[in-house]
C-alpha positions in Angstrom: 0.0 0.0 0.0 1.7 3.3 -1.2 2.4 5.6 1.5 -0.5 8.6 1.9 2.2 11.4 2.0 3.0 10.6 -1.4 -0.3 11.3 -2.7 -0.3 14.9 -2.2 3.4 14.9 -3.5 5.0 15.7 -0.5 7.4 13.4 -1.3 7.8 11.9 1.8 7.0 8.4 3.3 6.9 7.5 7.1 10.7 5.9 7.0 11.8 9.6 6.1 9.7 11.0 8.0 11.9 8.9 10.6 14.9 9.0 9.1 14.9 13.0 8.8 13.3 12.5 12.8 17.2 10.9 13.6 15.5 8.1 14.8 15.0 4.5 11.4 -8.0 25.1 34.3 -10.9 26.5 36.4 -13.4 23.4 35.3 -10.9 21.4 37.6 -10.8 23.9 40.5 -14.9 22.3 41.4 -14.8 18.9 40.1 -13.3 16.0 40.9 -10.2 15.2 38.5 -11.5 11.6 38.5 -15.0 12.7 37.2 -14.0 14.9 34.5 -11.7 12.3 32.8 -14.9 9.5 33.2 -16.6 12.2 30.7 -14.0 13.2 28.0 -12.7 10.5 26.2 -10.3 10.9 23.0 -11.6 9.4 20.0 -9.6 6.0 21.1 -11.3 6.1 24.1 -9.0 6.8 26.4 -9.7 9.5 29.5 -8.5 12.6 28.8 -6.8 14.5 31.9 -5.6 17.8 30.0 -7.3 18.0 26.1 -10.7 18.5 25.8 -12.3 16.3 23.5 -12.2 18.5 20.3 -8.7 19.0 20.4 -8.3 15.6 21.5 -10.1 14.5 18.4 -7.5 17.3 16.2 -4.4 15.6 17.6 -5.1 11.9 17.1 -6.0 12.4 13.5 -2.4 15.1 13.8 0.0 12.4 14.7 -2.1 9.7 12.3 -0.8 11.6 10.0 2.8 12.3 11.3 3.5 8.7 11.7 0.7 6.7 9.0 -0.2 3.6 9.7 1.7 1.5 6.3 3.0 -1.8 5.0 5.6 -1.5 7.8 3.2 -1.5 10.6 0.8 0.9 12.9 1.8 4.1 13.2 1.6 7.3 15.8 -2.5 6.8 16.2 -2.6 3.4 17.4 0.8 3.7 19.4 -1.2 5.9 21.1 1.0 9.1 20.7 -2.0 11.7 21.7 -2.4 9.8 25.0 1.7 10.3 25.8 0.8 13.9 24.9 -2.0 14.5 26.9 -0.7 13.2 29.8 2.3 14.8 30.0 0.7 18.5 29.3 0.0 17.7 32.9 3.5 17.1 33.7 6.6 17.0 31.9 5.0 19.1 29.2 3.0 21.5 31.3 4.9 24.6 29.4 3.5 23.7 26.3 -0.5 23.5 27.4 -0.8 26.9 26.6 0.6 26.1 22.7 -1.7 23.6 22.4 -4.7 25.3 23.4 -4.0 27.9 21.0 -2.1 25.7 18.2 -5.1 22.9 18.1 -7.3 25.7 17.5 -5.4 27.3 14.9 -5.0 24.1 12.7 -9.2 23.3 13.0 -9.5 27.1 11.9 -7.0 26.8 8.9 -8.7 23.7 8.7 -11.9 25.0 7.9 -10.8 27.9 5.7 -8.6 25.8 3.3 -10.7 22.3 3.3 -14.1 23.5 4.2 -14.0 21.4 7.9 -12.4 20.5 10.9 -9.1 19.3 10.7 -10.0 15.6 11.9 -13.5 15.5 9.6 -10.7 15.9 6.6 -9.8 13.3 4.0 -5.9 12.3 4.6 -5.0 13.9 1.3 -7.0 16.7 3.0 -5.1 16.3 6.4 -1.6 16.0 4.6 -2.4 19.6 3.2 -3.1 21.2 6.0 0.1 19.9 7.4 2.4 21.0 4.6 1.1 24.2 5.2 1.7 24.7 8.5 5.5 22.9 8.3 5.9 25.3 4.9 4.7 28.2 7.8 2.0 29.5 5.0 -1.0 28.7 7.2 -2.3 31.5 9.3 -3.5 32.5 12.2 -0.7 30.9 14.5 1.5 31.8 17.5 4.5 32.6 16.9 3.6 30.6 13.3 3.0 27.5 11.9 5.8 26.2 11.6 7.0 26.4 15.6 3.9 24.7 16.5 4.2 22.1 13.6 7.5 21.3 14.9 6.1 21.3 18.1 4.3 18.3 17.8 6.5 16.5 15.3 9.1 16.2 18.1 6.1 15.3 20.6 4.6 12.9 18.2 8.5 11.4 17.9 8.2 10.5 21.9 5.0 9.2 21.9 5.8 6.7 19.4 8.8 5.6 21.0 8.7 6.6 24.3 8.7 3.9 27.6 5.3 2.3 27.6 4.7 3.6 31.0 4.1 7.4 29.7 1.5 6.5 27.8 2.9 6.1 24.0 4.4 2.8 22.5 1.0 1.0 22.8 2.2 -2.6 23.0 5.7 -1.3 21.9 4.6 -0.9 18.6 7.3 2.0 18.2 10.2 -0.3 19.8 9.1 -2.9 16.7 8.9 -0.6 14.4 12.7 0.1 14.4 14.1 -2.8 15.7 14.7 -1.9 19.4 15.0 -5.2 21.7 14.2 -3.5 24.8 15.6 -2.7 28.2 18.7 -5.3 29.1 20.6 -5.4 32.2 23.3 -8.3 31.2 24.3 -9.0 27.4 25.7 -12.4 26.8 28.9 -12.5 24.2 26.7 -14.2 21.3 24.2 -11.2 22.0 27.2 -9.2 21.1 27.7 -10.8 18.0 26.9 -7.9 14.7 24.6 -10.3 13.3 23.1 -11.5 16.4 19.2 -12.4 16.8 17.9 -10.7 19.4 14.9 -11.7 21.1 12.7 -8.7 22.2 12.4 -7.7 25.9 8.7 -6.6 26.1 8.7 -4.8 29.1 8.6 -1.2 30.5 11.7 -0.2 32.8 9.8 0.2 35.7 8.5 -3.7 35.6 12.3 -4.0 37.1 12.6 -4.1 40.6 15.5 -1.7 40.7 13.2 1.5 39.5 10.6 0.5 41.6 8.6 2.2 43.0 7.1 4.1 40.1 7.3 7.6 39.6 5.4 9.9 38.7 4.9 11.0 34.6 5.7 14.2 34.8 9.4 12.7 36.0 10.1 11.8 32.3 11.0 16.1 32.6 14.9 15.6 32.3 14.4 12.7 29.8 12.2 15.1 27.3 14.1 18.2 28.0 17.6 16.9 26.9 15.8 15.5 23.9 14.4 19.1 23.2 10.9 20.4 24.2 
């Protein structure tokens, strides 16, 4: 199945997309946390604790498109990328609630005046558009631009994909598989060494080991994200 970016000749499919990646508020203050994530659910289903649901709904169909689904295996959406991001908003990416509020509502309005609808009610040849323009920084309406919020959630999207398990991303490591990574290993035997050594995957997040236990919170991925670039 040929790549959607091609179709609207960006030129682009998801391995480059990769490759070029350097990788192969006052609603809370009276309810209950707990109650208000029962009632918004992304459009996977899982309980939002920072997006609301529309911009939930923008940024699933966002890193869909980022990281397609194609011959090669899932992609951002079912890796669950949108939950990594809306979690951490809370945490570790708490500085950049403010950039999605506004950004998610930008795209949905350049959306609308380019394609005639809502960015996650677009076709994918639709949705690939609307995404060229914003990383080409001719769609309007943004702050600073397009571009810096477009970048913005490529490098979020990145971490989701390929992030721990226990932040939310990697749904059933499906980022780990997709380039190859075996996993967390404490001891490496001499024929694991070996250049054309088989590895069998560890399937695992690091804090199923005893010696990161117990669990910390999300939000302590901060240092992790930060040296990576926010």
């Amino acid at each position: 199945m040929a790549d959607p970016l091609d179709d609207v000749g960006s030129g682009l499919t998801r391995r480059e997309w990769l490759r070029h990646a350097g990788i192969a508020g006052a609603v809370a203050a009276v309810a209950p946390i707990g109650a208000l994530a029962a009632e918004r659910r992304s459009p996977q289903g899982d309980a939002l604790e920072n997006l609301t649901v529309p911009e939930a709904a923008a940024l699933d169909a966002i890193v869909g498109r980022l990281i397609p689904s194609d011959e090669n295996g899932p992609g951002a959406r079912e890796a669950r990328a949108a939950r990594y991001i809306d979690r951490a908003l809370g945490g570790a990416l708490a500085s950049s609630r403010e950039a999605y509020r506004l950004g998610l509502a930008a795209v949905d309005a350049h959306a609308q005046r380019a394609k005639g609808g809502v960015f996650a009610a677009l076709s994918a040849r639709d949705q690939d558009d609307v995404l060229l323009d914003m990383e080409r920084n001719t769609a309007t309406g943004f702050t600073p631009n397009a571009a810096a919020f477009f970048n913005l959630l490529r490098t979020h999207t990145w971490q989701g994909m390929f992030c721990d398990p226990y932040y939310g991303g990697n749904a059933g490591f499906i980022g780990w598989d997709l380039i190859g990574y075996p996993g967390l290993r404490l001891a490496v035997s001499a024929s694991e060494q070996q250049l054309d050594a088989q590895l069998k995957p560890v399937r695992s997040s690091a804090y199923d080991l005893g010696m990161f236990s117990p669990k910390p919170p999300r939000a302590g991925l901060t240092r992790l994200i930060r040296h990576h670039g926010d």
